[in-house]
C-alpha positions in Angstrom: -42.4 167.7 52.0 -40.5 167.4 48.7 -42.4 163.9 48.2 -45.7 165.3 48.7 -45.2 168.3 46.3 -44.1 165.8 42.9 -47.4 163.7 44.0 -49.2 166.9 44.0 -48.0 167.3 40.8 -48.8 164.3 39.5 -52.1 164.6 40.5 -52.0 167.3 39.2 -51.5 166.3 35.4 -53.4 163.1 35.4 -56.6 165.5 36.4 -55.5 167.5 33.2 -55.2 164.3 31.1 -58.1 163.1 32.2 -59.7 166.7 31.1 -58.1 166.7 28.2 -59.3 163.0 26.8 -62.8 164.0 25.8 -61.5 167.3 24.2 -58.9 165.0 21.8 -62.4 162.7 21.1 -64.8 165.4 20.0 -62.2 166.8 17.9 -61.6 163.5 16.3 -65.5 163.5 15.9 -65.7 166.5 14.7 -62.6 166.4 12.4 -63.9 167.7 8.3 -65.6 164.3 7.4 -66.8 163.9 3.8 -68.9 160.5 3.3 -68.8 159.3 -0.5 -72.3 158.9 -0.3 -72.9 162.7 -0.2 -71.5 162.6 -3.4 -73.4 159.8 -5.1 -71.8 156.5 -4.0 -75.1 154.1 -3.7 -73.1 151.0 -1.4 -74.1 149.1 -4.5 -71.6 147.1 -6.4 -72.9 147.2 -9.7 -72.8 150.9 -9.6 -69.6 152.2 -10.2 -68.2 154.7 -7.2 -65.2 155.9 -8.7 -66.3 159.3 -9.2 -67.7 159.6 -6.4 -65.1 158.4 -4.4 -63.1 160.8 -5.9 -65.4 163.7 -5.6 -65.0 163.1 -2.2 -61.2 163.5 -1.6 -61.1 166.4 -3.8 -62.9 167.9 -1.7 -61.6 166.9 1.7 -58.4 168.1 -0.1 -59.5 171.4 -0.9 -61.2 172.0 2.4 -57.3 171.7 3.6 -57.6 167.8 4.6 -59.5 165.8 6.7 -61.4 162.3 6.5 -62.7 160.7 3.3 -65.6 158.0 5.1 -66.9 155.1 3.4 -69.6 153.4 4.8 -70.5 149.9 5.2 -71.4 148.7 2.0 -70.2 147.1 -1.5 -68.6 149.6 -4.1 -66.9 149.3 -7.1 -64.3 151.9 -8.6 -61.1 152.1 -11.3 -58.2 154.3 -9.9 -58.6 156.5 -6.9 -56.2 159.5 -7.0 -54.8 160.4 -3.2 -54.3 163.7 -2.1 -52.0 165.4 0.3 -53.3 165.9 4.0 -56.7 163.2 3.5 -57.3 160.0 6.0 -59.6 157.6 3.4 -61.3 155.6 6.2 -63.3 152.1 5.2 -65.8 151.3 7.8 -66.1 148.0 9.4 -68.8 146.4 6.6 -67.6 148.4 3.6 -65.7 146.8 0.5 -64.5 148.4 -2.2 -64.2 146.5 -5.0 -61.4 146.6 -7.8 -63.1 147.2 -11.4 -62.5 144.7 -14.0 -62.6 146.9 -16.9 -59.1 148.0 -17.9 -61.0 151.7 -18.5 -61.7 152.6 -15.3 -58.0 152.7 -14.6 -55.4 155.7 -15.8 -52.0 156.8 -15.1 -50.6 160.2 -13.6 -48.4 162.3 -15.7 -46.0 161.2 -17.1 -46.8 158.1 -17.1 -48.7 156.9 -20.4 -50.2 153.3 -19.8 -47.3 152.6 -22.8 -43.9 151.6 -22.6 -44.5 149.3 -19.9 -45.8 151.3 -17.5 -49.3 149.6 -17.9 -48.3 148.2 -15.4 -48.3 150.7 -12.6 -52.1 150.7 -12.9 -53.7 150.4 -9.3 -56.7 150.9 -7.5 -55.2 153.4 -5.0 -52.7 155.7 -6.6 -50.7 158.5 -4.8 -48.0 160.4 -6.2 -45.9 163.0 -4.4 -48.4 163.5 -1.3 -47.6 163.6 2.0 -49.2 163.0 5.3 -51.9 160.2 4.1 -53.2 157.1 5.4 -55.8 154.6 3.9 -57.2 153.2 7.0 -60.6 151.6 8.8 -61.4 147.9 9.2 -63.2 147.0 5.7 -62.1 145.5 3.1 -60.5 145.8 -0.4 -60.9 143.3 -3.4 -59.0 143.3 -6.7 -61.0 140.4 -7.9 -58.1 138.6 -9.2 -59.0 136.1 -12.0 -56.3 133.1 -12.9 -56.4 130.6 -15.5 -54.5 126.9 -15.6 -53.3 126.5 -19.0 -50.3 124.9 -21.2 -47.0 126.1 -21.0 -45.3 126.8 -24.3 -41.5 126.8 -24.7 -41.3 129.9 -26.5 -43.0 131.9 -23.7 -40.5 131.1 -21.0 -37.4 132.8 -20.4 -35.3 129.8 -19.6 -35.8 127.5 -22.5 -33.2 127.8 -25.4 -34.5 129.3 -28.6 -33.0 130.8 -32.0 -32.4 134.2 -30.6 -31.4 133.4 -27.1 -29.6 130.5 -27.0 -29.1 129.1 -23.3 -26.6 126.6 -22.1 -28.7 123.2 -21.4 -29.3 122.6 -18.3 -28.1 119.1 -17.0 -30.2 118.2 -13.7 -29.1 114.7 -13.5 -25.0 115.2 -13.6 -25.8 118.0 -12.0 -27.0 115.9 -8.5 -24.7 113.4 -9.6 -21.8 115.7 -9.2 -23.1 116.7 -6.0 -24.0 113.5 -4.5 -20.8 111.5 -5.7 -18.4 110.2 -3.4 -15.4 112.4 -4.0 -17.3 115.6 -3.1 -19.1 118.7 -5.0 -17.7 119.7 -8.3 -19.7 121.8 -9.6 -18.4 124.3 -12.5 -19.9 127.6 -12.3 -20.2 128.3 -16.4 -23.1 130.4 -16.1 -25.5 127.8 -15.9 -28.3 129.3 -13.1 -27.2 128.6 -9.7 -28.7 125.1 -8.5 -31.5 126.8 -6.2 -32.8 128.3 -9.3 -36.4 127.7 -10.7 -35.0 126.9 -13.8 -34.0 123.7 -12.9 -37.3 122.6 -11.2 -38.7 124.3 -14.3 -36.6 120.9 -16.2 -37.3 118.7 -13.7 -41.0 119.3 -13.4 -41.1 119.2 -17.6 -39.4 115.6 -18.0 -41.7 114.7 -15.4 -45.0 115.4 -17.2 -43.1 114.5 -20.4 -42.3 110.9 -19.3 -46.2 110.5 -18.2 -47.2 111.9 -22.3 -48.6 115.1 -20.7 -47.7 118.9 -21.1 -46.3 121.3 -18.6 -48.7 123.7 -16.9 -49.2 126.3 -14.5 -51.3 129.1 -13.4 -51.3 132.6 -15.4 -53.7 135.8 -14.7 -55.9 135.6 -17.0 -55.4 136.9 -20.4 -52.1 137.4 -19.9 -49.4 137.1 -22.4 -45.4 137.4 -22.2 -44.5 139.6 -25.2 -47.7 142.2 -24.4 -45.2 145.6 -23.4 -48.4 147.3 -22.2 -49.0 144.1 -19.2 -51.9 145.1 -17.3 -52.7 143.4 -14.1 -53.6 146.6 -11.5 -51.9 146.5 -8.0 -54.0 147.5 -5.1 -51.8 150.5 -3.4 -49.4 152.5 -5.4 -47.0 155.2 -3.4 -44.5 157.4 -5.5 -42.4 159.4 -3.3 -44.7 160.3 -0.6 -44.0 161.2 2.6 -45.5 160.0 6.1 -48.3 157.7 5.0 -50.4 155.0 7.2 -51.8 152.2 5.9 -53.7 150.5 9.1 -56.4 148.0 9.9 -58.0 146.8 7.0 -58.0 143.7 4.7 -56.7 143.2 1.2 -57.7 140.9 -0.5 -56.6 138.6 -4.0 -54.9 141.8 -5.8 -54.0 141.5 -9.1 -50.1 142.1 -8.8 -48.4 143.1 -6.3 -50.9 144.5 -3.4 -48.7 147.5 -2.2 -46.2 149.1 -3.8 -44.8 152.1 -2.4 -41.5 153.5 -4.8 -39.0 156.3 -3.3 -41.3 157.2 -0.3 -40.5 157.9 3.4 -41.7 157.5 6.5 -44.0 155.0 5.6 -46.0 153.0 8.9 -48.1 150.1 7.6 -49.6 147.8 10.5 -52.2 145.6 11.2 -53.6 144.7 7.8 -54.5 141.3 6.5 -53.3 140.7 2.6 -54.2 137.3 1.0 -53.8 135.9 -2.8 -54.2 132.4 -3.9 -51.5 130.3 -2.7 -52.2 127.8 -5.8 -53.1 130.6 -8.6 -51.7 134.4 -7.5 -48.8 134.7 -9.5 -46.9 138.1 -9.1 -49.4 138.7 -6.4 -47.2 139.5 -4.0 -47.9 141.7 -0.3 -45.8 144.4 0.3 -43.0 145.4 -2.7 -41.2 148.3 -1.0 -39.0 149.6 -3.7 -35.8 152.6 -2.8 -37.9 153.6 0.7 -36.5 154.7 3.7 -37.7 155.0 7.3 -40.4 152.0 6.8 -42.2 150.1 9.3 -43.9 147.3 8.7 -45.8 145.1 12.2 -48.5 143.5 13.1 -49.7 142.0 9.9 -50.9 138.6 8.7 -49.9 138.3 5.0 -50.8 134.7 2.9 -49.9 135.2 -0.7 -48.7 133.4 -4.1 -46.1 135.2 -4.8 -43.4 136.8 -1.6 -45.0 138.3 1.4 -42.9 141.0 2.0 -39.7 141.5 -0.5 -37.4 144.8 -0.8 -36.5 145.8 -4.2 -34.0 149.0 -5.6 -35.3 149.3 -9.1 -35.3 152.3 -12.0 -38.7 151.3 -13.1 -40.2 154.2 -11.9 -37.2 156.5 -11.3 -33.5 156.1 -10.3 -32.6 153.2 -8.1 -32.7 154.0 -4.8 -31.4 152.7 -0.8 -34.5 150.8 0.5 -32.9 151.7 4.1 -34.0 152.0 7.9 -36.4 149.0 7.5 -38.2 147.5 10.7 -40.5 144.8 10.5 -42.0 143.2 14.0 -45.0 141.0 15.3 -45.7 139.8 11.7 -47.2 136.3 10.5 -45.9 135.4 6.6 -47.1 132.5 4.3 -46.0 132.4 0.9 -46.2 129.9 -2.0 -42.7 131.9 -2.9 -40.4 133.7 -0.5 -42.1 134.8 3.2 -39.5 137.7 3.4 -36.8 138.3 1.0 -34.5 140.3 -0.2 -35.1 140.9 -3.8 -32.6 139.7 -7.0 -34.3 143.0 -8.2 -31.5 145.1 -6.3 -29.6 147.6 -8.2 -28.4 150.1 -5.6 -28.8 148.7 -2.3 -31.3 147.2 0.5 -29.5 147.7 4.2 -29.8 148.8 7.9 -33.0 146.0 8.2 -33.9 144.7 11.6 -37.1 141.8 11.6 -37.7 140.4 14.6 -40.7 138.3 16.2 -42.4 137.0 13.0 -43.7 134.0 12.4 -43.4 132.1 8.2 -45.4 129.0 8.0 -46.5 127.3 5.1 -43.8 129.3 2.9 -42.1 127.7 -0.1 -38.7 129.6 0.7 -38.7 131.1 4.6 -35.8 133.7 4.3 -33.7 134.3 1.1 -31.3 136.7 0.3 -31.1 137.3 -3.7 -28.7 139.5 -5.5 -28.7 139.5 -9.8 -28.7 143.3 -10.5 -25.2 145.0 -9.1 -26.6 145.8 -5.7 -25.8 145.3 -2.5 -27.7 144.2 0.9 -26.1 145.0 4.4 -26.6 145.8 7.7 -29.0 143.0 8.5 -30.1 141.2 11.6 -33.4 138.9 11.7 -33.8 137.5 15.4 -36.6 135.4 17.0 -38.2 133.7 13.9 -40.2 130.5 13.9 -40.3 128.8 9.8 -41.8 126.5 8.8 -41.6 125.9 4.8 -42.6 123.1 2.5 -42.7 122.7 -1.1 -45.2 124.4 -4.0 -45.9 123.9 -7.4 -42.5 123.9 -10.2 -43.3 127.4 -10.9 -42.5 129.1 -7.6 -39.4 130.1 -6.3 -38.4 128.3 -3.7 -37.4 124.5 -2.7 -38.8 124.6 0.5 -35.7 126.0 2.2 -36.1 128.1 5.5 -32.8 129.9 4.6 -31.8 131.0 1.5 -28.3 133.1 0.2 -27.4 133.2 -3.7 -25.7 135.7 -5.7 -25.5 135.8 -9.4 -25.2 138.0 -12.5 -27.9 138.8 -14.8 -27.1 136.4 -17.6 -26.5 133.6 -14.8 -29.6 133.8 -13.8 -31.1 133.1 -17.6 -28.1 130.7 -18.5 -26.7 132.9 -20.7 -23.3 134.2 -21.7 -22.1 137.2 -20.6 -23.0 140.3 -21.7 -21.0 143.4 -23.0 -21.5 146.5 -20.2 -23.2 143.8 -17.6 -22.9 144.5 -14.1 -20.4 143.0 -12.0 -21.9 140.6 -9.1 -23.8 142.0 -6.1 -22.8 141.4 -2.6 -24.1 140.6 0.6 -22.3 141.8 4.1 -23.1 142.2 7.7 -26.1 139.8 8.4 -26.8 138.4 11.5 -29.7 135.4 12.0 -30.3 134.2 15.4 -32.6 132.7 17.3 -34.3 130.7 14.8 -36.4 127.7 14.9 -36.8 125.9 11.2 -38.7 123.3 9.6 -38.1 122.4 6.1 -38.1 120.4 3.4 -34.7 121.5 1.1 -31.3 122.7 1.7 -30.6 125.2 3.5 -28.2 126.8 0.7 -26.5 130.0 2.0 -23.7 130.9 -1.1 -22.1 133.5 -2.3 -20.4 134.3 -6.1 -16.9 133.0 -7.2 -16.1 137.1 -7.9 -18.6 138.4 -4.7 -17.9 136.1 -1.7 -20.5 136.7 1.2 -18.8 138.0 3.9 -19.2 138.6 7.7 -22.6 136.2 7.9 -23.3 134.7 11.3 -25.8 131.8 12.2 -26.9 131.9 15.9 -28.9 129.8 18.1 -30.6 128.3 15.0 -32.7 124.5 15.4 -33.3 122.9 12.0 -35.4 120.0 11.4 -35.4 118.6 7.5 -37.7 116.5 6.1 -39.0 115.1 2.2 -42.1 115.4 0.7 -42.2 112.5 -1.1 -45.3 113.4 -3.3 -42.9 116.5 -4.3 -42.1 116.5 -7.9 -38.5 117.2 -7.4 -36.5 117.3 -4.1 -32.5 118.5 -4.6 -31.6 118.5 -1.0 -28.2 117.0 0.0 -26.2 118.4 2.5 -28.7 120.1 5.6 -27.0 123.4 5.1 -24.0 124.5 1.9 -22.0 127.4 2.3 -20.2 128.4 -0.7 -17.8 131.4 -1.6 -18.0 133.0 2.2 -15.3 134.7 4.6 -15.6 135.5 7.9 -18.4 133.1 8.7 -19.5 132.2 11.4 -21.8 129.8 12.7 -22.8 129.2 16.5 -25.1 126.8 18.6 -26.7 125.2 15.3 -28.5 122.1 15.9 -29.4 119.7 12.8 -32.2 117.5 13.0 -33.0 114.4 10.4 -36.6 113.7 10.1 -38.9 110.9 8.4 -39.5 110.4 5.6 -35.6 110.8 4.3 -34.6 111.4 0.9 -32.2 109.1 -0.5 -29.3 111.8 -1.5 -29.2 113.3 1.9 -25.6 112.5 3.6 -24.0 115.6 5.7 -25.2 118.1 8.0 -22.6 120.9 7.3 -21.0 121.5 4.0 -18.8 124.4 3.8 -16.7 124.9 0.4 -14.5 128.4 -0.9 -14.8 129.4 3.0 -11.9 131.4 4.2 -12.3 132.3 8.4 -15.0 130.4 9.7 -15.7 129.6 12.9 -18.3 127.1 13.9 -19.3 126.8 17.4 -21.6 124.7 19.7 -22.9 122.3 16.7 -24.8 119.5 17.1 -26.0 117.1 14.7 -24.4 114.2 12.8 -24.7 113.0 9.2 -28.3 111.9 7.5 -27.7 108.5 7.8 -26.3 107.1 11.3 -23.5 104.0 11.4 -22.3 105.0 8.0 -18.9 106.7 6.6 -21.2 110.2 5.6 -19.1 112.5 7.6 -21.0 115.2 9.7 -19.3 117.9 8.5 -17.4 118.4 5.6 -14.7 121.5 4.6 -13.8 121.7 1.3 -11.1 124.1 0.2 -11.5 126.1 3.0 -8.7 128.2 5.1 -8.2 128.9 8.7 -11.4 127.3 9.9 -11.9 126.8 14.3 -14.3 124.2 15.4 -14.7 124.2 18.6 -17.2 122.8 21.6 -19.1 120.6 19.0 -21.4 117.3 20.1 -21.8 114.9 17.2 -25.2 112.7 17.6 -24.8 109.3 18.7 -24.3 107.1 15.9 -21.9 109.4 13.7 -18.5 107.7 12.6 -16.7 110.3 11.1 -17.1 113.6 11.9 -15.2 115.8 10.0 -14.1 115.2 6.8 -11.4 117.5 5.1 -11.4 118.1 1.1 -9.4 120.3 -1.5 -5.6 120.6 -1.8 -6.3 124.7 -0.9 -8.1 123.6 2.6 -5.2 125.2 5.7 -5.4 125.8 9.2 -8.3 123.4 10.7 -8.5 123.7 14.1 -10.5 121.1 16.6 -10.6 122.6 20.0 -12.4 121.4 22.9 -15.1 119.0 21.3 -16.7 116.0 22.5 -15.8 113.3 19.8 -15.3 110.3 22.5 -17.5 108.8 20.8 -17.1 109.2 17.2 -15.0 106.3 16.0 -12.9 108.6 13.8 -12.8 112.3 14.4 -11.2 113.5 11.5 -10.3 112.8 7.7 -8.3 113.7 5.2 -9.1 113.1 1.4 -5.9 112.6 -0.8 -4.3 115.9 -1.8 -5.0 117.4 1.7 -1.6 118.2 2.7 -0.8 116.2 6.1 -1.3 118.4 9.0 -3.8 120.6 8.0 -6.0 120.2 10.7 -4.5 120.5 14.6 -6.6 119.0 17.3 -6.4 120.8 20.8 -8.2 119.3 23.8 -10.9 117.0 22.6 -12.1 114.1 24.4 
């Protein structure tokens, strides 16, 4: 009796839903709808539709909200001011164009256009709204325009001049030193960290130098270093609003970066397409969100020059903010640059991130984590990622590296001495990567800072394949993956792959150095080059280190090789070495000892 009473019941409210469905559609068609063309957009681009377009949403505003349509068409407009409470809807066969004349654009109060903040210019602005959404299936173009010109020294901020006076870069001893037989010794004296542009900056230089031509690289055009009013308009800026959508449609070849939402929350952007030239959309990035919490980001493809997706926690704007209670799921990143990183530009913190399911193909750098401002990044765990990455022009960041760790101070990052008042190093804790499949072309290069070790990192169920481009114009790979200044690391069920073509300085899979508690776990892989002395693993001044259920690849002689007069408490548990001729090795000034072998065979 009871049974038949809930299926009643259930009956019961799928009639009422049922009911109810057409109800929820006519109101949805009868929601306040105000069409631009009602108030004078023509769907022509030549004619400008910015006041129209703005005619529009004031009144859907004033009316109380509603939906801002634009039709299928092509218009052209400068800014666009949001407003609270208003859905601005693109049609399936309308584009909306960005202007190209710098006075179509203006700033809210208090911003000036001077001062720098020229820069905040965008198509779509919205300040201090709430409950918006730019949505539809057409299309928006900033109409980016790039030039290809000659790079002059004095317009780059890592070449040594009169008033800032930078310690030279030596790229040669520098891949000497870390290629030479007795191991890495490598002086941190605020030169940039290796992974840094600057150095394929030098390298690419005495490259065209030694063929009698002249560095160059793309530029937006016009643009100029020392101009303090810089203006190259985004697509999307958000300052501190609160639950906004951005769903469905297409943005394409901003300007700068093509969203930007500072300080807002709840913010729900999926399935929208971003692209920017891969070979010319400098600072064109995809999504820049900058001190927001309660983001999600799914569902979208994004191809662009600069980083996909990259998390600042700036004052640019206002104070520097948590960008906290990040999800991003179901994406597919490309990137000339970064495919998802975590921004140098961090001066408070970026933490409690989850991304999981995405996809990073053609990316110059997959994954990187990058600290240069104070802040902090923790609370992290990307899972389930296929990368593929492979190496761009000198000018991009990136080395082709699917993984990517560095922390540094400001004036290590421009090769300069310190400076009075400067921030103390960053720090990065509490990240988790598993389940990772990764193709590259550079070093996976996961480090830490001599005064901010990482700490608490762990590597799971990761596959990486390394390869050469040998067409690249630089390639500063040795070791598959370096750790550097890390504690409690650990590393499980990693698998290292060598591919063709092989670069000549490769030699070991694993390189850990300034590691205190690591564990590694489940490792396969061997050194670059089979039948040779290259151990498979080296630790360098590292304490209290377990390895334990490893499986060297056939043809590996040596597989662990033990450096540093600091390096203590190496333990080999239960690993398959039978047949590695030599299982173990100590360099002169390892004290004797050190490492204690438990139930290998």
């Amino acid at each position: 009796m009871r049974a038949q009473s809930v299926k009643q019941t259930s009956w019961a409210v799928m009639a009422g839903l049922i009911l109810l469905f057409p109800v929820l559609i006519h109101a949805e068609e009868n929601a306040a709808t105000f069409n631009v063309k009602n108030y004078g957009a023509t769907g022509n681009k030549a004619d400008n539709a910015q006041k129209a377009i703005q005619a529009a949403i004031e009144a859907c505003a004033k009316a109380g909200g509603g939906r801002v349509y634009l039709p299928p068409g092509d218009y052209t407009s400068g800014t666009i001011f949001l407003r609270s409470h208003v859905r601005f809807y693109l049609e399936a066969g309308a584009t909306l164009f960005a202007s190209k004349d710098r006075a179509d654009y203006s700033l809210p109060a208090p911003y000036t256009g001077t001062q720098g903040h020229g820069w905040l210019n965008s198509l779509f602005m919205g300040v201090d709204l709430e409950n918006v959404s730019i949505e539809g299936r057409g299309t928006v173009d900033g109409q980016a325009e790039y030039e290809w010109r000659k790079v002059e020294k004095s317009e780059m901020p890592y070449w040594s001049t009169a008033a800032t006076p930078r310690i030279p870069l030596d790229v040669q001893g520098e891949i000497e030193r870390r290629t030479q037989q007795p191991g890495f010794n490598v002086v941190w004296d605020h030169r940039p960290f290796f992974g840094h542009i600057t150095y394929n900056a030098v390298m690419a230089q005495l490259k065209e130098e030694s063929r009698g031509h002249s560095l160059e690289r793309s530029f937006p055009k016009g643009h100029q270093w020392d101009n303090p009013n810089l203006w190259q308009p985004h697509l999307i800026v958000l300052l501190r609003c609160k639950n906004v959508r951005i769903t469905g449609i297409s943005l394409l070849h901003s300007p700068s970066w093509t969203i930007y939402p500072y300080a807002c929350d709840r913010l729900a952007i999926d399935g929208v397409y971003i692209f920017t030239s891969l070979k010319y959309g400098v600072w064109a990035d995809g999504i820049d969100p900058d001190g927001c919490k309660d983001l999600r980001i799914s569902n979208c493809t994004i191809e662009t020059g600069d980083d996909s997706i990259v998390f600042y926690s700036t004052n640019g704007w206002g104070p520097a903010l948590p960008c906290e209670n990040i999800t991003v799921t179901n994406c597919r990143l490309t990137s000339a640059s970064s495919g998802l990183k975590f921004c140098d530009g961090n001066m408070n913190c970026v933490r409690n991130v989850t991304v999981d399911n995405c996809v990073i193909t053609g990316s110059n750098r997959g994954v990187a984590f990058m600290v240069a401002q104070g802040g902090y990044v923790s609370n992290v765990v990307l899972s389930n990622l296929v990368i593929n990455t492979q190496r761009y022009d000198w000018f991009w960041w990136g080395d082709g590296d699917p993984i990517h760790f560095m922390i540094e101070r400001g004036s290590e990052k421009l090769g300069q001495p310190d400076k009075p008042g400067e921030l103390p190093a960053g720090s990065i804790r509490n990240v988790i990567i598993r389940n990772v499949i990764a193709h590259g072309q550079g070093s996976c290069v996961i480090t830490g800072h001599p005064t901010s070790w990482l700490d608490n990192v762990s590597l799971e169920n990761v596959r990486l394949f390394i390869s050469t481009d040998p067409a690249s114009p630089y390639d500063k790979a040795v070791n598959a993956m370096q750790f550097r200044y890390a504690r409690n690391l650990k590393v499980k069920d990693l698998e290292v792959t060598w591919q063709k073509p092989e670069w000549v300085n490769w030699r070991s899979a694993l390189y850990f150095e300034d590691v205190a508690k690591l564990k590694l776990q489940g490792f396969m892989g061997g050194p670059a080059k089979p039948e040779t002395e290259i151990p498979a693993v080296v630790l360098d001044k590292v304490d209290d280190a377990t390895i334990q259920n490893v499986e060297p690849r056939p043809g590996t002689k040596l597989f662990l090789k033990v450096r540093g007069a600091s390096s203590q408490k190496i333990y080999l548990v239960g690993n398959d070495l039978h047949d590695v001729k030599t299982p173990y090795q100590l360099d002169s000034g390892v004290k004797p000892g050190t490492v204690k072998a438990l139930n290998n065979f």
